[in-house]
Phi, psi and omega in degrees: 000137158350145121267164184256110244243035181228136168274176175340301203277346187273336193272318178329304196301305192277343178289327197282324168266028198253010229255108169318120182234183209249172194191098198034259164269015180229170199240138175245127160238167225302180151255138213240140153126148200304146202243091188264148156290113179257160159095135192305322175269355174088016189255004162244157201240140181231122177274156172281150178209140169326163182223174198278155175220174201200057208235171215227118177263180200311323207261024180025067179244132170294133179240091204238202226253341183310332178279359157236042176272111191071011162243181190255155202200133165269163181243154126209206179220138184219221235146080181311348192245011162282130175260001181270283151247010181275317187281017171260335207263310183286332145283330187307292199340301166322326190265324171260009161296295181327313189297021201191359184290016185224001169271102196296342189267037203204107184222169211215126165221144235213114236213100158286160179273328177253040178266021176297326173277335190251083173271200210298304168332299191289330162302309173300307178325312199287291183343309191297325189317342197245337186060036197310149167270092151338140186042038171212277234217134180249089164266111224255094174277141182186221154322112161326295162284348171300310180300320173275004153304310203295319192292280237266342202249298182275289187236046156054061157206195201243136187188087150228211174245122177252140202247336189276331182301147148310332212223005181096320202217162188238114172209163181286141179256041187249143180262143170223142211233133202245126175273193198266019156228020165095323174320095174335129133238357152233188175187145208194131211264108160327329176286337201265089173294346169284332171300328175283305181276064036338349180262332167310314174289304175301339161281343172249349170286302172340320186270329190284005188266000000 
């Protein structure tokens, strides 16, 4: 089985920053992720933000941050051959393709752990199995350490290999949802359908911004 791969004080960090404010009659959400002050007088703020990349989806199409430009995109890490939580994360998944399938501005990138084993071939399969949309859910294989760079550095969460593990490998089962300037604004238990419809919801306070 998975362990779900966050200590104490990182689920703490991010529940404590999750916490949605007003921004005259409407509610804003936060931005997660470490912060600097910029600017002589200190009044501009520079967000931690995804950094570029370069991975290869089911239909072996280069997939980069380019492909995601200006639009808002969930993130997450799976395993094709997980039996554990990925087919619970990947139904969720499903459910907010539907909320969004006719929006080009709403994408799903969906990130192996594995990709010595889950290349393009295996990827497409698990995709059709889900009834992944082209050019809406992305399932993305590439380098090992750039993804698992990528997991822990670009969207805070955790993704390797463990031998010690049932299944091999280790990832956060939280979905993270990157608005169209690249900015973490949520995190969200994959497993979890009340949680998904809150990741739903946030997605549509997100457009509205």
């Amino acid at each position: 089985m998975i362990k779900q791969f966050l200590g104490l004080s990182f689920v703490l960090f991010f529940v404590g920053c999750q916490t949605s404010t007003t921004k005259g009659n409407a509610l804003v959400l936060p931005v997660i992720g470490e912060k600097k002050l910029a600017g002589t007088d200190g009044s501009d703020t520079i967000y931690h933000t995804i950094q570029p990349f370069s991975l290869v989806n089911q239909f072996n199409e280069t997939i980069t941050e380019r492909t995601t430009e200006n639009k808002i995109y969930v993130a997450d890490f799976f395993f094709a051959t997980c039996q554990s939580i990925c087919p619970k994360m990947s139904s969720q998944l499903v459910h907010v393709q539907n909320a969004f399938k006719n929006d080009s501005s709403v994408l799903i990138l969906s990130h192996t752990v594995n990709p010595s084993h889950d290349t393009v071939e295996v990827l497409s399969g698990y995709a059709q199995s889900y009834g992944a949309l082209k050019n809406k859910w992305h399932f993305l294989t590439g380098n090992k350490k750039a993804i698992y760079d990528m997991a822990r550095y670009s969207y805070l969460v955790n993704a390797l290999e463990e031998d010690g593990s049932a299944e091999g490998f280790l990832h956060s089962e939280l979905f993270i949802l990157v608005d169209a300037k690249k900015r973490i604004r949520g995190m969200y238990d994959g497993t979890d359908s009340v949680a998904v419809v809150k990741l739903i919801s946030d997605i549509h306070l997100l457009k509205q911004e």
